[in-house]
C-alpha distance (Angstrom), angle and dihedral (degrees) to the residues before:
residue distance angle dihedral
X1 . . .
X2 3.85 . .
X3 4.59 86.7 .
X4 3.63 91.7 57.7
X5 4.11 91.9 39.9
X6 3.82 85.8 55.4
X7 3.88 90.6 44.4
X8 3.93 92.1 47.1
X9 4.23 85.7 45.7
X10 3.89 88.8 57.9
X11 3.74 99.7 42.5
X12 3.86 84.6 39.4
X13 4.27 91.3 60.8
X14 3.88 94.5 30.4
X15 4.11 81.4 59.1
X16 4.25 82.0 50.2
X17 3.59 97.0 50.9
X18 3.54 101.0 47.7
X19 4.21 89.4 37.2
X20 3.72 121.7 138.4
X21 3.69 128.3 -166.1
X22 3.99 93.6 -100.9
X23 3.98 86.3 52.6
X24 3.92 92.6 54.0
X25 4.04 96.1 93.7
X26 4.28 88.8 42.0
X27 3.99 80.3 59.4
X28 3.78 105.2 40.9
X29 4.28 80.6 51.4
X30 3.11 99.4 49.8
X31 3.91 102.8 36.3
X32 4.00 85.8 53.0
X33 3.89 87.6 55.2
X34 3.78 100.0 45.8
X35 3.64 90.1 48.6
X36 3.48 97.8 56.4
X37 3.97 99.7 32.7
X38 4.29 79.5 54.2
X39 3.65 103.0 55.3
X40 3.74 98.0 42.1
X41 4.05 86.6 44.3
X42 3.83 81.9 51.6
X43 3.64 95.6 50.9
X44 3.61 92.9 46.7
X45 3.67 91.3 58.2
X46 3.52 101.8 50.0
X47 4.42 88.3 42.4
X48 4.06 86.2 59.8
X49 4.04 93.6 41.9
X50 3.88 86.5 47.2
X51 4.22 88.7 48.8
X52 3.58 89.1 37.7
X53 3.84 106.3 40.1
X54 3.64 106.7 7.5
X55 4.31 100.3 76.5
X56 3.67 91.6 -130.1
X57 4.43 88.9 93.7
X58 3.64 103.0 -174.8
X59 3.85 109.1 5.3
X60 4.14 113.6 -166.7
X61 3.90 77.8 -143.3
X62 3.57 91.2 64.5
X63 3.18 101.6 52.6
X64 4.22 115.0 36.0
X65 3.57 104.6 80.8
X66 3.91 96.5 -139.5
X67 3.98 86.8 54.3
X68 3.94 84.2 45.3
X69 3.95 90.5 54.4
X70 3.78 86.2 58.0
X71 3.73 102.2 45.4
X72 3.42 99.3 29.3
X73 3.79 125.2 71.1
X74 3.88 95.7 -168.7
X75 3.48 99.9 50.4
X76 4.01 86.5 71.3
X77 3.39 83.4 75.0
X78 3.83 101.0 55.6
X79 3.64 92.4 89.6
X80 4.26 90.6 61.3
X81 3.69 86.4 43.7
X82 3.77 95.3 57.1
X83 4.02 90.4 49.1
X84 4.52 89.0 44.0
X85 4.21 85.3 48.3
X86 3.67 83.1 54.6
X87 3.67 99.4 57.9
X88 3.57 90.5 78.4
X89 3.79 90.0 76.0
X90 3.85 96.0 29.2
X91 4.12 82.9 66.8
X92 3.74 85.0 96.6
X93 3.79 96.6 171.4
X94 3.69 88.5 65.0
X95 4.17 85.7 40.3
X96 3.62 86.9 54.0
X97 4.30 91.7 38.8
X98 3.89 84.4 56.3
X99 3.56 98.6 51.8
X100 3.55 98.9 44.9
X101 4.04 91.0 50.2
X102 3.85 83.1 54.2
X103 3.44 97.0 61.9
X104 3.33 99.8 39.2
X105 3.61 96.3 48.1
X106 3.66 89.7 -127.5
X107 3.96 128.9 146.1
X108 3.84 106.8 -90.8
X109 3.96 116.9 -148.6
X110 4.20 130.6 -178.1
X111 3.65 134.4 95.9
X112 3.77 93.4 21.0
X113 3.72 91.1 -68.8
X114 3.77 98.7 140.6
X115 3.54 93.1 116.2
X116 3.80 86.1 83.0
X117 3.44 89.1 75.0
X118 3.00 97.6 62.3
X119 4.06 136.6 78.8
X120 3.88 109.7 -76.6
X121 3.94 115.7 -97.5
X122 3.65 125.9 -109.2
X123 3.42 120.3 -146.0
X124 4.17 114.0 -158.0
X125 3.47 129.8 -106.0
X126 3.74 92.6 -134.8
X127 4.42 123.4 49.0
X128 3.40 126.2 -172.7
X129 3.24 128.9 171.0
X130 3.66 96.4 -87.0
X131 3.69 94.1 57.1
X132 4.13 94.2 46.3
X133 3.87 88.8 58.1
X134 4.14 94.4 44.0
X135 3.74 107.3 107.8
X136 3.99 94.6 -142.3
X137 3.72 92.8 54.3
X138 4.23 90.8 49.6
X139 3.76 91.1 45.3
X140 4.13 92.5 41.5
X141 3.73 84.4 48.6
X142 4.28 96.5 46.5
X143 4.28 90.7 46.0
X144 4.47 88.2 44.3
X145 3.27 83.9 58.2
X146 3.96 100.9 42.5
X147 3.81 90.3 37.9
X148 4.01 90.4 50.1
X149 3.98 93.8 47.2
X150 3.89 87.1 49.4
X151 3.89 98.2 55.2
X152 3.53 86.9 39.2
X153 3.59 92.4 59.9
X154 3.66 102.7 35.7
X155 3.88 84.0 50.4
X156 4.29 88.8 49.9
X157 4.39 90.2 48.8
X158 4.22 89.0 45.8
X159 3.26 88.9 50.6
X160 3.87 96.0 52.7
X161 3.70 90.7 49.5
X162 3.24 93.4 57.9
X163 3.58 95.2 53.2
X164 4.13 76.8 58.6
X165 4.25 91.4 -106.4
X166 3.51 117.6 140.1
X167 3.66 126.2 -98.0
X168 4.03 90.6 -114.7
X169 3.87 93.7 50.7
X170 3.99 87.3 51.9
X171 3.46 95.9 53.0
X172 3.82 97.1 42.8
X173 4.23 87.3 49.6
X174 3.51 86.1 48.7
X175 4.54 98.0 53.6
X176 3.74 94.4 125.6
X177 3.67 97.1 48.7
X178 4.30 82.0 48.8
X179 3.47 95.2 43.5
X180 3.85 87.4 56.7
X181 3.34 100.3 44.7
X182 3.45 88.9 50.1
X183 3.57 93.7 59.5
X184 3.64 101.7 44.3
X185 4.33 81.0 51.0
X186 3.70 85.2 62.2
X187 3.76 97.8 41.7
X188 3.83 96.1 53.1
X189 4.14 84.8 42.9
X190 3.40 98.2 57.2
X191 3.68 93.3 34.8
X192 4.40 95.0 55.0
X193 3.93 83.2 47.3
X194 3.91 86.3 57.6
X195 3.79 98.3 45.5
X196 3.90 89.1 46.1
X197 4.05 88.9 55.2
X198 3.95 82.1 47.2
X199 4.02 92.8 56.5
X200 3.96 93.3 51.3
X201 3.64 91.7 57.2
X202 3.96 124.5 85.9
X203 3.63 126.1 -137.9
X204 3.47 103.0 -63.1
X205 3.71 139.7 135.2
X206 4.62 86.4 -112.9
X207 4.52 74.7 52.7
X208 4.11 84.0 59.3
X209 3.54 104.6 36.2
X210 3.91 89.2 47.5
X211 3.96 83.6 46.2
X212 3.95 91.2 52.7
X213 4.69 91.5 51.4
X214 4.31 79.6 47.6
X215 3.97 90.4 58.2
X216 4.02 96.9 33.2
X217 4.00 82.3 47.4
X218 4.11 93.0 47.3
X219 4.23 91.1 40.7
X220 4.28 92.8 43.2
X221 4.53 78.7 53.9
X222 3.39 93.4 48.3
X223 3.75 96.0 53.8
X224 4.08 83.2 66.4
X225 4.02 112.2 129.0
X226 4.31 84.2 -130.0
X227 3.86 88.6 74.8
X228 4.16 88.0 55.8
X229 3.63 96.7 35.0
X230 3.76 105.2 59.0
X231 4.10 93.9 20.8
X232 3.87 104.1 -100.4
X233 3.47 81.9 141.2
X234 4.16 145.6 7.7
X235 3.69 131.9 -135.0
X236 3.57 81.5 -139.0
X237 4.02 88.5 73.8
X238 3.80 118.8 88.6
């Protein structure tokens, strides 16, 4: 967690110094999303360390989040995290970009979501452990489930307008569904930037041991609830 936060830190301020005016919304996005994607990932961390290493095992404190709030200093700032995750879908230029590429049946570019052009990824019935560690199936498994959340949730706002509701009101009824596909924006992100440091490298053992934090990173995503909850995946697969 803390490599690929200091890999998504550089490519985060290379983006700044070679910004332009037209790349100013790509940055406010995406700066909102790593921020929030990097505290939580940071309290995660230190929440397992303090179950695994601290003696205290599974601590009631820990866990309730009013008890968190009291002990914990960056929980107070869950609440601005929720709102920055959201600004993913508040971007409604690119909302509206989307859309209109739909219809039109054009190619759709912005905030490396190219991989909607393209068909729809099939995940396999049957993984072994050969399959889990391939870096096609973990990126064809991070973009199914961006690419699903997004038609899900441009399907969710179309539907509210034509019930005559604003676009606003849609997208605040819809918050989970944003919150989600915020996360699984910054997952696939962060996960691209790590297969891209992967390709400069020779063969080398630094090659495998960066190739070993790119399939820990892809397996801790895929253990999100989002893959249960709307069927990316089964428990009956194995």
């Amino acid at each position: 967690m803390r490599c690929r936060s200091q890999w998504m830190g550089t490519t985060f301020k290379l983006m700044y110094v070679k910004r332009t005016p037209q790349s100013s919304k790509t940055m406010h996005v995406v700066s909102s999303s790593f921020k929030a994607t990097f505290t939580w990932s940071n309290m995660q961390i230190l929440q397992e360390c303090r179950e695994a290493c601290g003696g205290q095992a599974l601590k009631t404190e820990n866990r309730v989040g009013h008890l968190i709030a009291e002990l914990d200093v960056e929980s107070t700032f869950v609440g601005d995290n929720n709102i920055l995750m959201q600004q993913f879908r508040s971007a409604k230029l690119f909302f509206a970009e989307y859309v209109a590429a739909q219809k039109r049946n054009k190619v759709f570019k912005g905030l490396g979501l190219e991989h909607m052009n393209q068909p729809c990824p099939v995940i396999p019935s049957q993984l072994n452990s050969t399959t889990l560690r391939c870096s096609q199936f973990q990126m064809d498994a991070l973009c199914l489930r961006e690419r699903e959340l997004l038609n899900r949730f441009v399907a969710d706002v179309s539907q509210c307008q034509a019930r005559r509701e604003c676009k606003e009101h849609a997208f605040i009824m819809s918050y989970q569904l944003t919150e989600d596909l915020s996360k699984a924006f910054s997952d696939r992100a962060i996960f691209q930037t790590l297969v891209e440091a992967e390709a400069t490298l020779a063969a080398s053992s630094l090659k495998d041991v960066l190739g070993m934090v790119r399939s820990l990173y892809a397996l801790s995503c895929l253990e999100d609830v989002t893959y249960l909850r709307y069927g990316y995946l089964s428990v009956a697969v194995k």
